[in-house]
N, C-alpha and C positions, 0 to 999 in steps of 0.2 A: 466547686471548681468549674471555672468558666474553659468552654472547649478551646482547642488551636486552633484557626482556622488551617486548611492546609489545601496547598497549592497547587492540581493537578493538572502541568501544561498540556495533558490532550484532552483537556474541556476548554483549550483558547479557540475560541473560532478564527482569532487568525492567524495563529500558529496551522490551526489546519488548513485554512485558505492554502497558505504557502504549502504543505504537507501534501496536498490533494494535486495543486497545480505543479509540482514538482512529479508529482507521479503520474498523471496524464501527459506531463511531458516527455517522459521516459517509456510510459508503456504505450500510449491511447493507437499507436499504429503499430502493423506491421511490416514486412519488409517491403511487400507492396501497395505501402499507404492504407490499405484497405483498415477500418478501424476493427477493433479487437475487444474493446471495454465496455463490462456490461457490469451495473453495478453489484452485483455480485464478485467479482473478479477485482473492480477497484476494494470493494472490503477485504476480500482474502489479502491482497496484497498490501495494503495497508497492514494487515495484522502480521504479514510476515516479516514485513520491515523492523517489525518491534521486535520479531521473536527469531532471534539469531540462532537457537541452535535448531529449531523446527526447520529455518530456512536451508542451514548448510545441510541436514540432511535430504532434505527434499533435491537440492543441488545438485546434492553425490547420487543421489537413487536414478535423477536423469543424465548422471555423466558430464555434468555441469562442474566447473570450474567453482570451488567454495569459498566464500568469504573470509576474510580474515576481520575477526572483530574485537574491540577492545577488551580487557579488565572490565570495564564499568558497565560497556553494552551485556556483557555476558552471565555480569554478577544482579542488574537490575530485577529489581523485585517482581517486573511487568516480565522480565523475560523467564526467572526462576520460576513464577507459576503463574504461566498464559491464563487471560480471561477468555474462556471459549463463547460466552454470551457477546465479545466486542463482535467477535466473528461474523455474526448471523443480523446484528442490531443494524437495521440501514439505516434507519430515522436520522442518524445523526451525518451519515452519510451524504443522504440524500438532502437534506440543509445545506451544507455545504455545495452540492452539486448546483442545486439553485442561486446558490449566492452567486459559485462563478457562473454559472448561464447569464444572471441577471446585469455581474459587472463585465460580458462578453469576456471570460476570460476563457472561457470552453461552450463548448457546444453539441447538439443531439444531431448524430446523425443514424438512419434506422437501416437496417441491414432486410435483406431480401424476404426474411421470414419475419420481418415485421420486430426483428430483436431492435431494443435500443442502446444504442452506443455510445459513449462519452468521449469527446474526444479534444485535444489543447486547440484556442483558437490560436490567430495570429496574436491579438492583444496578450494571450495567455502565456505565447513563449517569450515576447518581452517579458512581461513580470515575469514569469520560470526564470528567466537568465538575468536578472536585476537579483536576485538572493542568492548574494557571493557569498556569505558569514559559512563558517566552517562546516555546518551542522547542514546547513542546506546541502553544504557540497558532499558533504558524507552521504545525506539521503539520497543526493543524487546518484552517488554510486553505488548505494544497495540495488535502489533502481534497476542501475546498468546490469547489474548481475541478475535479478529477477527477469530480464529482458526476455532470455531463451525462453519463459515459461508462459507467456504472455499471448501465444498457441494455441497454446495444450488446453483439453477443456476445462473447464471451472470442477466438475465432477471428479476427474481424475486427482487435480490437485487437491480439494478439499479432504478425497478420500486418504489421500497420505498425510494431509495435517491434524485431522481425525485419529488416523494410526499413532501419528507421534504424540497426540493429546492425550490418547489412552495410555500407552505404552509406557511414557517419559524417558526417562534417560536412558534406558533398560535398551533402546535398539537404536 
């Protein structure tokens, strides 16, 4: 019996192009410009985007307003059992970060203790705002909701996506 091939759209690199530039466009600043995004932080947040119940709980733990997500976002295989390995995997990350570095869709800007930052260019928030189709616009508004947490250190929050990874539904 010959295999299926099967189709798994977060292996399209330009579904993630879009995915990536959509999220540096929502998170890469803070309230006063100063940049916030270190790739560690773009991974977590990428993985929470996928994982709606991790995310609302995380929400509520910070007094944060909770997402309302579908049927389909809720019941997905990816969200029923998180892959904790996408979490921590940068490699694939960090291709993508180059890609947009390379077509100026983002750019490194380095923070005082030498951190480095990822952040949307000008070119990048055109494209950001050229992918009107639904799905972008939905991403974009997980985004906006992840916004308040975009602060908060990377430790803190992994430490409660850890909690909820162990835990599961149970809290």
């Amino acid at each position: 019996m010959d295999s299926i091939p099967i189709y798994l759209p977060d292996n399209d690199i330009k579904l993630k192009i879009c995915q990536i530039c959509i999220l540096l466009e929502n998170l890469s600043l803070n309230s006063k410009n100063n940049p916030v995004l270190t790739i560690d932080k773009i991974s977590l947040f990428d993985f929470l985007s996928k994982h709606p119940l991790i995310l609302n709980r995380i929400l509520k733990r910070n007094n944060r307003e909770e997402f309302s997500y579908t049927e389909s976002e809720i019941q997905s295989i990816e969200s029923v059992f998180p892959n904790k390995k996408s979490l921590y995997d940068y490699h694939g990350i960090k291709a993508i970060l180059k890609t947009l570095i390379l077509y100026d869709l983002a750019k490194i800007e380095y923070g005082k203790k030498m951190e480095i930052f990822y952040v949307i260019s000008d070119k990048g928030k055109i494209f950001s705002s050229e992918l009107d189709s639904l799905y972008f616009k939905r991403l974009a508004n997980i985004y906006e909701k992840i916004s308040p947490l975009k602060t908060t250190p990377f430790s803190r929050i992994n430490k409660l996506v850890d909690y909820y990874l162990s835990h599961g539904k149970t809290n």
